[in-house]
C-alpha positions as CSV (number, residue, x, y, z in Angstrom):
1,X,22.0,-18.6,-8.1
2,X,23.5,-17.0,-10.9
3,X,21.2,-17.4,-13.2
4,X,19.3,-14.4,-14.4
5,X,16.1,-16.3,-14.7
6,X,16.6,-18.2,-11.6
7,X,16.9,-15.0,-10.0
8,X,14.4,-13.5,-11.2
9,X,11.5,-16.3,-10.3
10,X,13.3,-15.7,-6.8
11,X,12.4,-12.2,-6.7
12,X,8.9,-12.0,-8.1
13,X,8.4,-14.8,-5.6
14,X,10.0,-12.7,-2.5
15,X,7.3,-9.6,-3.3
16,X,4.6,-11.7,-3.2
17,X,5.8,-13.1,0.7
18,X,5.4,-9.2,1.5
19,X,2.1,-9.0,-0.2
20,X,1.1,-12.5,2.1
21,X,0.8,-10.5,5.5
22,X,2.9,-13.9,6.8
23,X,6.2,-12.1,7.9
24,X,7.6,-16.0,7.9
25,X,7.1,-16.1,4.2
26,X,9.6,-13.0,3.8
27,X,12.1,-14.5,6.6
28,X,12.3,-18.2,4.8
29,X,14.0,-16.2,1.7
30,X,16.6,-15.6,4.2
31,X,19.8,-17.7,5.4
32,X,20.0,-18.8,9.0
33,X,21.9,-16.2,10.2
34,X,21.1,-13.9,7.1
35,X,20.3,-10.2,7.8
36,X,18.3,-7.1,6.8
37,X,19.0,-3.6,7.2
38,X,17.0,-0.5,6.2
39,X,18.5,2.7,5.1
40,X,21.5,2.0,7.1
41,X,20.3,0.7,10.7
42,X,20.9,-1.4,12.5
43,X,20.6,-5.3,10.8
44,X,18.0,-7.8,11.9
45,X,20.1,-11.1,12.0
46,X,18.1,-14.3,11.6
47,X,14.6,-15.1,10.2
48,X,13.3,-14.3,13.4
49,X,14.6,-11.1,13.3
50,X,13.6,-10.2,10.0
51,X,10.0,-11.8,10.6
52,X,9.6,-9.1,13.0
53,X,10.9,-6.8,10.6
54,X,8.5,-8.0,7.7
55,X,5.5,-7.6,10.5
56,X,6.2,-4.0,11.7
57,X,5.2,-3.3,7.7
58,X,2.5,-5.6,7.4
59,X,0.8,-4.1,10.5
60,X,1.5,-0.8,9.7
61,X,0.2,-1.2,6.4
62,X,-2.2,-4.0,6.4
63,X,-3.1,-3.8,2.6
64,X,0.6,-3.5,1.5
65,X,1.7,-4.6,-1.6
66,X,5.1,-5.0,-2.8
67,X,5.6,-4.9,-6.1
68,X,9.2,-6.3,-8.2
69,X,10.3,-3.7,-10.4
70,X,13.4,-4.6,-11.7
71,X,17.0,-6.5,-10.7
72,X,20.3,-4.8,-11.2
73,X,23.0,-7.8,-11.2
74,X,26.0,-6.8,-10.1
75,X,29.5,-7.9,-9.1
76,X,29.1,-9.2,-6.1
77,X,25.5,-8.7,-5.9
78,X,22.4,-8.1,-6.9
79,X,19.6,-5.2,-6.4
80,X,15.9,-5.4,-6.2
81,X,14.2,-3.1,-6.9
82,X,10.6,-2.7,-5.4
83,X,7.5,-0.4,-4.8
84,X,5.0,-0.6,-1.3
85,X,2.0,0.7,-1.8
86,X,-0.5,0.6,1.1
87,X,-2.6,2.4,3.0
88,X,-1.4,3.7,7.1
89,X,-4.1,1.9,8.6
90,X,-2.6,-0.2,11.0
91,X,-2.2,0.9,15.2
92,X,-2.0,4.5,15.6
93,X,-1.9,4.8,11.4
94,X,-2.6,8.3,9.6
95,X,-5.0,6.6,6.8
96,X,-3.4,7.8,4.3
97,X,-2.0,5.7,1.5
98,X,1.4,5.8,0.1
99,X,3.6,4.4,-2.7
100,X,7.4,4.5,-2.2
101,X,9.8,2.9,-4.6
102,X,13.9,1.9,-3.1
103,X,15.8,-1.4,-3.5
104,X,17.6,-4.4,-1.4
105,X,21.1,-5.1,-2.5
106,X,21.3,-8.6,-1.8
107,X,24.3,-10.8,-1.2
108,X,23.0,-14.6,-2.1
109,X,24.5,-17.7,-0.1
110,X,25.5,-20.4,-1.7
111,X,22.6,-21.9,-0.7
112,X,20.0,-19.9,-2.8
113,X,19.0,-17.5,0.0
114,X,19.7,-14.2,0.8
115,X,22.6,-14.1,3.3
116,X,22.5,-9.9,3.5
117,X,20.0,-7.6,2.0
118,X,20.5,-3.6,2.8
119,X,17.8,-1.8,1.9
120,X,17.3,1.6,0.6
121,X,14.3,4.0,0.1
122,X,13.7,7.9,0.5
123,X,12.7,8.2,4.3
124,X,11.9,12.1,3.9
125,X,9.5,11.0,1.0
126,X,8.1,8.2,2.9
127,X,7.4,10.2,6.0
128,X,5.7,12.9,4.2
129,X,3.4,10.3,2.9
130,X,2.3,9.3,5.9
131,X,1.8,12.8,7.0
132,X,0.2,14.0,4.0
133,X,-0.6,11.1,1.8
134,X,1.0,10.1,-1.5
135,X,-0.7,13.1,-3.5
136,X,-0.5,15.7,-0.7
């Protein structure tokens, strides 16, 4: 998937599986054996991994949406930038809303699907939020 069109259908298409509250919509993106990792954890490996993933922020937020921002191609990769807003309603949630903007640099398999996505947001920022709310 090289091109930038292409690409880009794929990643308006992968924020709307977030937006579904299906975390297998977000996992079929995903290779096999693909993985996700968040701000340097440890990786979910396989799309039953990262459904699990994709449902700890669907319940936690359970009117998330996940906008696409923009992509970044790069040499070996490519990185998607996104925004969650939502509201910390889910089990044991604060109620307050928040909007927090980071990016997955992915690492497409030759099949179309994302073999390895690491993603990136402010944590600091995003736990204030939940404390505080996003204008508090």
């Amino acid at each position: 998937m090289n091109d930038l069109a292409e690409i880009t259908a794929f990643a308006k298409r992968y924020a709307e599986a977030w937006c579904s509250q299906n975390p297998g919509s977000v996992a079929a993106f995903y290779a096999e054996n693909g993985s996700l990792s968040v701000n340097d954890g440890s990786p979910a490996v396989g799309r039953a991994a990262i459904a699990k993933e994709a449902q700890a922020f669907m319940t936690t937020f359970p009117d998330m949406v996940v906008t696409f921002d923009k992509l970044e191609p790069q040499p070996d990769a490519t990185a998607f930038h996104w925004t969650l807003t939502g509201t910390n309603t889910g089990p044991g949630g604060t109620g307050k809303k928040v909007r927090i903007s980071g990016y997955e640099l992915w690492k497409i398999d030759n099949d179309g699907l994302i073999g390895e996505s690491k993603g990136h947001f402010d944590s600091a920022e995003y736990e204030r939020q939940l404390k505080h709310g996003v204008d508090g």
